[in-house]
Every structure is written in structure tokens, then in C-alpha cells.
N, C-alpha and C positions, 0 to 999 in steps of 0.2 A: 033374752038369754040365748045363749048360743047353741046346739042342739047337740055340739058334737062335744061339751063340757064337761071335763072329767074322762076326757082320752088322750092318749101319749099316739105320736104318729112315727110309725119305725120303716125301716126300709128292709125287704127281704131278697133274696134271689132265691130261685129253685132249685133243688137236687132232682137231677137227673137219675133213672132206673141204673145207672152203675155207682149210685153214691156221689157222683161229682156235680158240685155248687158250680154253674156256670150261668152266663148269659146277661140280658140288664137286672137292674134293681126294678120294685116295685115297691111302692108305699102304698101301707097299709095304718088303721087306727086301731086300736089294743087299748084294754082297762087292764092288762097284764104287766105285773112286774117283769118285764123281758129283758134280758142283756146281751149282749154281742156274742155272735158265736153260737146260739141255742136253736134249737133244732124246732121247728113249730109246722102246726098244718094250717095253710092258709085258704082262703075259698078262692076261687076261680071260675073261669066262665065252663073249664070243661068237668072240675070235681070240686065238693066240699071240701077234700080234706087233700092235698097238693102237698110232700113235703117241701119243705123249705127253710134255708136259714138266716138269722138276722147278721146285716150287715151293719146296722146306723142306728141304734136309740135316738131321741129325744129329737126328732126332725120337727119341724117349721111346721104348721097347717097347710094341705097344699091348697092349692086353690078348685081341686075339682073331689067331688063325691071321693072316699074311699070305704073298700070292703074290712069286715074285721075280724082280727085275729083274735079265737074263742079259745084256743084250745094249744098247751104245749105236750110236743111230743116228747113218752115217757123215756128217762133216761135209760142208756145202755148198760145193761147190766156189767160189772165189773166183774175180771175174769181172779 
């Protein structure tokens, strides 16, 4: 049985302290119904909670360990 069964593998980039999504992608493995565009906190080697957005659902397996995405960041309150 596969260990990582019953995970969807997405692709994130980071938001940077002024708001702006730049830089590479990073793939991550999720039990979370995620979709494009959603604002999530991912772990990383320097904080638990890194914001970040999805760029990719339903990505391939990669072929090396990934970290997982636990937690979606709460929506912006509407003005």
C-alpha cells in the first residue's frame, strides 16, 4: 500500500510581506479540497505556517518526499 494514499499533490508559490505571489513553484501533498487561486499556509524549512497560493491542483506524484498542506488560510472578509 502506498503511504502517501489518499493525497492530491498541488503546486504553491509564496506571498511575499507586500502581498505579491512571486518566485518558483513548490509542490506540496494536501487531503484538502483546494482549488486554484486559494490562499493556504504551507510548512517550510524556515516557519509552519509561510503564506502561499495555489497555482496547479491535481499534479502527478513527484518523485521525491513532499511537506503537507494542513491548513487553508481564512477568507478576507468582504467589504
Amino acid at each position: 500500500m502506498n503511504q502517501y494514499e489518499g493525497f492530491e499533490y498541488v503546486e504553491v508559490k509564496y506571498t511575499a510581506s507586500d502581498g505579491v505571489t512571486t518566485g518558483k513553484t513548490y509542490t506540496y501533498k494536501t487531503k484538502l479540497n483546494l482549488r486554484l487561486g486559494q490562499k493556504v499556509y504551507a510548512p517550510t524549512y524556515k516557519s509552519d505556517r509561510s503564506e502561499a497560493v495555489v497555482v496547479a491542483v491535481n499534479c502527478p506524484e513527484p518523485g521525491f518526499r513532499c511537506k503537507e498542506i494542513v491548513e487553508v488560510m481564512p477568507e478576507e472578509a468582504e467589504e
